[in-house]
C-alpha positions in Angstrom: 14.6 -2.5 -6.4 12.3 -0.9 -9.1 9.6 1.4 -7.4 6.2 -0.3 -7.8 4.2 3.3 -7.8 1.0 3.4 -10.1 1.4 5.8 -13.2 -0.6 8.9 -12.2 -0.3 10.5 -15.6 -3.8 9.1 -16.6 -5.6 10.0 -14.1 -3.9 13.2 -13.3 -6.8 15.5 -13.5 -8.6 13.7 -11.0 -5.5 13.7 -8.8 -4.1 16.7 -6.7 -0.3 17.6 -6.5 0.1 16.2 -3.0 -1.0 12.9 -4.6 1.4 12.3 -7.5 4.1 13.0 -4.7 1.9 10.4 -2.7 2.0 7.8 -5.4 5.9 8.4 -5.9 6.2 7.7 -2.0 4.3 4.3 -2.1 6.2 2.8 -4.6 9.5 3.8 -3.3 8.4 2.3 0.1 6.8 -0.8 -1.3 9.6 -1.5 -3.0 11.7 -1.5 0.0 9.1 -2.6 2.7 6.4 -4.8 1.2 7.4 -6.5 -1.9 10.6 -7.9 -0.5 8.4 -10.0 2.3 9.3 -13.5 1.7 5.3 -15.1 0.6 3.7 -16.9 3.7 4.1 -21.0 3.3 0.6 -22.1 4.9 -2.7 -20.3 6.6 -0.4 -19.9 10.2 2.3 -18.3 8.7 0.1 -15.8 6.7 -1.9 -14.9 10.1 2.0 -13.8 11.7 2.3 -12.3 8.5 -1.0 -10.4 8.4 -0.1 -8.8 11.8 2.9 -8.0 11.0 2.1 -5.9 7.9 -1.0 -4.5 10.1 1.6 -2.9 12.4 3.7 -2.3 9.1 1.5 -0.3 7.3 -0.2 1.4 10.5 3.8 2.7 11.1 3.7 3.9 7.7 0.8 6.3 8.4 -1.1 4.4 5.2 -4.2 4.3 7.1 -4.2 8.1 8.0 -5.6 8.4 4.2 -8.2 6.5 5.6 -9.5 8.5 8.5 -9.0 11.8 6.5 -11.6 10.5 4.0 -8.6 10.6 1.1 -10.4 8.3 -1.4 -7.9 8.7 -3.8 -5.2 8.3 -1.5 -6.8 5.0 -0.1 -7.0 4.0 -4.0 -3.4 5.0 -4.7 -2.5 2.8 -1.4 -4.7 -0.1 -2.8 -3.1 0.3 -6.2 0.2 -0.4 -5.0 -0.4 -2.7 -2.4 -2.1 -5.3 -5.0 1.1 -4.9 -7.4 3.4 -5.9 -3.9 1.5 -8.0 -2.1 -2.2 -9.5 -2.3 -1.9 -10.2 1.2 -0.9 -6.9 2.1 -3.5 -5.5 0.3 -6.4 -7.8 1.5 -5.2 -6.7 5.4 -5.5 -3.0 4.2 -8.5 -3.5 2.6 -10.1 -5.2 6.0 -8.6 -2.8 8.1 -9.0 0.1 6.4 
């Protein structure tokens, strides 16, 4: 599956090392973890689903970013989370 990592070249001065290497992670993972989540059918389904990529993403370490105060990190998270999964992205963006 094609990595779904935002392109970090035009933003790269604003970006440290640790995040282009952050951004290449994401994708690779979101590929493999979040985007191949079949879509939720009705409201009940996407509250098991919600959970699920709560605990998903909490595994991950994609809220560490958060506590650390890693803005661009967060926004590198957010960035691929919304090209996966709107869902996935609204829970982060709640949680987070």
């Amino acid at each position: 599956m094609r990595p779904v990592g935002p392109d970090t070249q035009g933003v790269r001065a604003f970006l440290d090392d640790h995040h282009h290497a952050l951004a290449e992670e994401l994708g690779r993972v979101a590929a493999e973890r979040i985007r191949t989540r079949t879509e939720p059918e009705d409201d009940d389904e996407a509250r098991v689903e919600a959970r699920a990529l709560l605990r998903l993403m909490g595994d991950l370490g994609w809220y560490r970013h958060v506590t650390a105060a890693d803005f661009r990190a967060v926004c590198l998270v957010r960035e691929v989370l919304g090209a996966s999964s709107p869902l996935a992205d609204a829970v982060f963006a709640l949680q987070g």
